[in-house]
N, C-alpha and C positions, 0 to 999 in steps of 0.2 A: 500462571496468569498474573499478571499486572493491571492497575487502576491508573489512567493519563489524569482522573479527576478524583484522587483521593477523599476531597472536600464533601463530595457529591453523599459519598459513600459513608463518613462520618456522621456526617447532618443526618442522614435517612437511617439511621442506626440509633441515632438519639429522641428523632422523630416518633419513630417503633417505639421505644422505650418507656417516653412520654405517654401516648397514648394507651399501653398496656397497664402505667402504672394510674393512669387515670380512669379506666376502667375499673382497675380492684379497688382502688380509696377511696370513688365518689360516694358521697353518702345514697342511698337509699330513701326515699321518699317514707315517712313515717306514718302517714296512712295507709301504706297499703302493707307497711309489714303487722300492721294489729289485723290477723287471721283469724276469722270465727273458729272457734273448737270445735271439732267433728267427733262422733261417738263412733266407736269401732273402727279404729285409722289403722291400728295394728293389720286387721282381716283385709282392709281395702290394701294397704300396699302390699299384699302375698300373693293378690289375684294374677293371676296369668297377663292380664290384659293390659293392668296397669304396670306392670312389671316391664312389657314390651316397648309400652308409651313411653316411661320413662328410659329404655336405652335406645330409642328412634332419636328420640330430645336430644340425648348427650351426644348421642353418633353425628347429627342434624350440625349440634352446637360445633362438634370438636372437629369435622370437615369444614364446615365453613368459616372456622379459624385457620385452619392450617389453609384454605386457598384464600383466606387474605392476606397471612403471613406471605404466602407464596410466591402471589404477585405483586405485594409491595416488597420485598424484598428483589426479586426479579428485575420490577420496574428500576430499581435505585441501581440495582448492580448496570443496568446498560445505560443510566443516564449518567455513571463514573468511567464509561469509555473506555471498558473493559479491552486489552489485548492476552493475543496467547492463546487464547481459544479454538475449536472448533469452528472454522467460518466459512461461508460460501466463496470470499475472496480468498481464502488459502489456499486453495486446490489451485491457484494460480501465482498464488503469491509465496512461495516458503522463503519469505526476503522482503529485507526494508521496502520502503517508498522511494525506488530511486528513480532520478535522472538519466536518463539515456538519448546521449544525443550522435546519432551516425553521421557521419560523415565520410563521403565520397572524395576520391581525388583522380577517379578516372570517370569516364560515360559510361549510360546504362549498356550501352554495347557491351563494354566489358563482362565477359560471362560470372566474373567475381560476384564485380557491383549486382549486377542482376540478380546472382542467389541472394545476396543480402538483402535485398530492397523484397524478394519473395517473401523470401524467413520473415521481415517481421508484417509484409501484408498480411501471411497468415496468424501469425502470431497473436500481432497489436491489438483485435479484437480480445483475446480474452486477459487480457491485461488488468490489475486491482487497482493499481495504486500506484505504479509509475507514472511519469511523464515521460513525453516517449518526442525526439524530433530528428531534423534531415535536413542537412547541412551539406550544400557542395561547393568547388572552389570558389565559385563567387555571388553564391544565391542559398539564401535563407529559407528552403524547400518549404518545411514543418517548422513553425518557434515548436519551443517546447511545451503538449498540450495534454491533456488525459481525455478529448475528445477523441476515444479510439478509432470509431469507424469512420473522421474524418482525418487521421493519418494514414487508416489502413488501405483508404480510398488512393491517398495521395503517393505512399509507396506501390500499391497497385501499380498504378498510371505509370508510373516512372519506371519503373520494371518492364512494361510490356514495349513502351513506344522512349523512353526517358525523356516526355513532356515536361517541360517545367524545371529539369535537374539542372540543367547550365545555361547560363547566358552564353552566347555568342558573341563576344567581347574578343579582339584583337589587340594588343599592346606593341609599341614601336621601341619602347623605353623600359621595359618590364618585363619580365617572366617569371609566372609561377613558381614557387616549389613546394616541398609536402612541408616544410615550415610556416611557411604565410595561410594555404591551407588549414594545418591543424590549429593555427592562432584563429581563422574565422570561425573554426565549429568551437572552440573553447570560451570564445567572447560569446558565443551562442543560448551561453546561459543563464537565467535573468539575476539579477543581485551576484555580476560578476565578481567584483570585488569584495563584496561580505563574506562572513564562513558558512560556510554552508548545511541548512537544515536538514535536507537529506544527503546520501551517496549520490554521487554524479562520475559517469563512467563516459566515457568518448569510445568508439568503437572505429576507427579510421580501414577503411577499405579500397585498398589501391597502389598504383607502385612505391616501392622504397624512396626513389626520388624521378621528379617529373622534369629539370632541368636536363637540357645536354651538360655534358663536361667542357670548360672552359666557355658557356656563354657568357657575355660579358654584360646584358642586361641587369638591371639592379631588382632585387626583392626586398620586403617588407622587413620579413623577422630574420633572426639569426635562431639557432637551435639554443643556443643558451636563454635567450626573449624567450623562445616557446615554454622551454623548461621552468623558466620562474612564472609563467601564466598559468601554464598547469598548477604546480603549487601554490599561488595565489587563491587559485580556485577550490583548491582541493578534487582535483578532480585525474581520476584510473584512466590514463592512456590505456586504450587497447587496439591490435592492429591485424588486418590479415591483407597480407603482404600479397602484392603481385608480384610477383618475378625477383630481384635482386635489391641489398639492402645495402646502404653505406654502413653501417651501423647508427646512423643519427636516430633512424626511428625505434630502433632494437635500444637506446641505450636510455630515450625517452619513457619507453614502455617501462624497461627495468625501474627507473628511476619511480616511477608512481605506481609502481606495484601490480601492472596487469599483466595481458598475454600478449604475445605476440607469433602468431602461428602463420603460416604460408598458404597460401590458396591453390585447393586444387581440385578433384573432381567432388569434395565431400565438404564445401564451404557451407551450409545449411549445418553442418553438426560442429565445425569448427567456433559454428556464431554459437552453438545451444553449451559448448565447452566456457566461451568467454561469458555468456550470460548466466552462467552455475558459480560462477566467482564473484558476486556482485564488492565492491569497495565497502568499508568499512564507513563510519560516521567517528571524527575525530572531535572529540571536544575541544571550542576552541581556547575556552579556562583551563583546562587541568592539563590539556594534553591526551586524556585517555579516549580509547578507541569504547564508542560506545554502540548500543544496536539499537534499532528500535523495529518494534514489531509492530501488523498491523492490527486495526482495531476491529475489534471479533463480536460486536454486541447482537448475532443471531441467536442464540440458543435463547442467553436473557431476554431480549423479546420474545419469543417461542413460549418461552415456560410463563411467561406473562400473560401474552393471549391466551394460553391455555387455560391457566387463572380463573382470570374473565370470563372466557369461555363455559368453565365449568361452575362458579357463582351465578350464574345466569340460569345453566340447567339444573343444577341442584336443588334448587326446591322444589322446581316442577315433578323430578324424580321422588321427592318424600312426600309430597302430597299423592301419587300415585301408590 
């Protein structure tokens, strides 16, 4: 376990401290410790009854310390934003808060595209903490959003009819290819140029190159342009290949560290292979490859309410 808010966690440790040592050293009111003298104190505290009263008192006392300790300690641990935990987003999450932005380079026709654009309609719903987007050759589908089920709606759509995936744009002086392509989904990311807070992964699905051989129309980027965008960004080429590759795209992929796998009747587990590898987080002071986990403050709220919970009923219990 880790603390994102160490501070939180010191202050409320000090806090405890204070108030427990304000408790034992306040003075005592001097009226009320001069106690009339009682005859026969010895025989009174032997009795059965008061023997009882007195360990109800201490039991009474020393539970309803330990559930204040509980929940103030509880409470402070989830306001220091605790990760590493037990959490309800883990069962979805065993992986940073990353970036994930797909991008298409063929229509939803494509039986590829289509498994992909499936995989994450179903997916996207149980997503934690990614941003999740959908990017085709010349339309910004999804920006990058954690509004799940209105991505999951919109990979949906695109999958079944591929509404909305391409413009219908003709060029007399241009032609596509998967370079200018993987430059649109790569600018696709917001604070392109900065280093990057979390992992950002591109996931490209579609042919190795969209060009005929020898057209003589002009494109945008060159594979080395792409290459240093990628880098800029910090961001994991990954690809599942249609059909044949020049190597431009296979040597993109190596170069930033992802997959590159082929498409064929089993694209749905190809994508769950490339989404088990998610990109690391590079510092961009030291150099070093760092992780960050998500933030898990369920249990510490749990045993908190619980707390509360049981302050509430505990004395109605010892008056019973």
């Amino acid at each position: 376990m880790d603390l994102n808010w160490w501070v939180v966690a010191i202050a409320g440790c000090v806090a405890l401290a204070a108030v427990i040592a304000a408790a034992a050293l306040w003075p005592t009111d001097t009226g009320r410790s001069r106690l009339r003298p009682l005859a026969n104190t010895a025989r009174l505290t032997r009795l059965p009854e008061y023997r009882r009263a007195v360990r109800l008192r201490t039991l009474w006392l020393a539970v309803t310390a330990l559930l204040l300790v509980t929940g103030f300690a509880a409470a402070t641990l989830a306001a220091a934003r605790p990760s590493g935990l037990p959490s309800a987003a883990n069962g979805n999450l065993a992986r940073p808060a990353e970036d994930i932005m797909v991008c298409t380079g063929a229509p939803a026709s494509d039986p590829a595209v289509a498994a992909v654009l499936r995989y994450f309609a179903e997916r996207t719903p149980g997503f934690g903490a990614q941003r999740i987007g959908l990017t085709s050759a010349n339309r910004r589908v999804i920006p990058l959003t954690r509004d799940y089920q209105y991505a999951a709606a919109h990979f949906g759509a695109a999958a079944r009819s591929g509404a909305g995936l391409v413009a219908n744009v003709s060029y007399t002086d241009y032609a596509a290819d998967v370079d200018d392509v993987l430059a649109m989904c790569l600018t696709g990311f917001p604070d392109f140029g900065e280093p990057a807070a979390n992992p950002r992964s591109l996931i490209y699905v579609g042919p190795g190159a969209l060009r005929r051989p020898g057209d003589p129309r002009g494109r945008l980027f060159s594979a080395d342009r792409v290459r240093e965008l990628a880098d800029t960004a910090a961001v994991q080429v990954n690809a599942v290949v249609v059909g044949g590759d020049d190597g431009t795209l296979d040597r993109l992929v190596q170069a930033t560290g992802g997959v590159a796998v082929p498409a064929d009747g089993s694209t749905a587990a190809r994508i769950a292979e490339i989404m088990a590898r998610p990109p690391a987080v590079v510092s961009a002071a030291t150099g070093e490859v760092t992780t960050r986990t998500v933030e898990s403050p369920d249990i510490p709220l749990v045993v908190a309410l619980l707390a509360v919970t049981a302050l509430l009923i505990w004395p109605r219990l010892v008056r019973r």
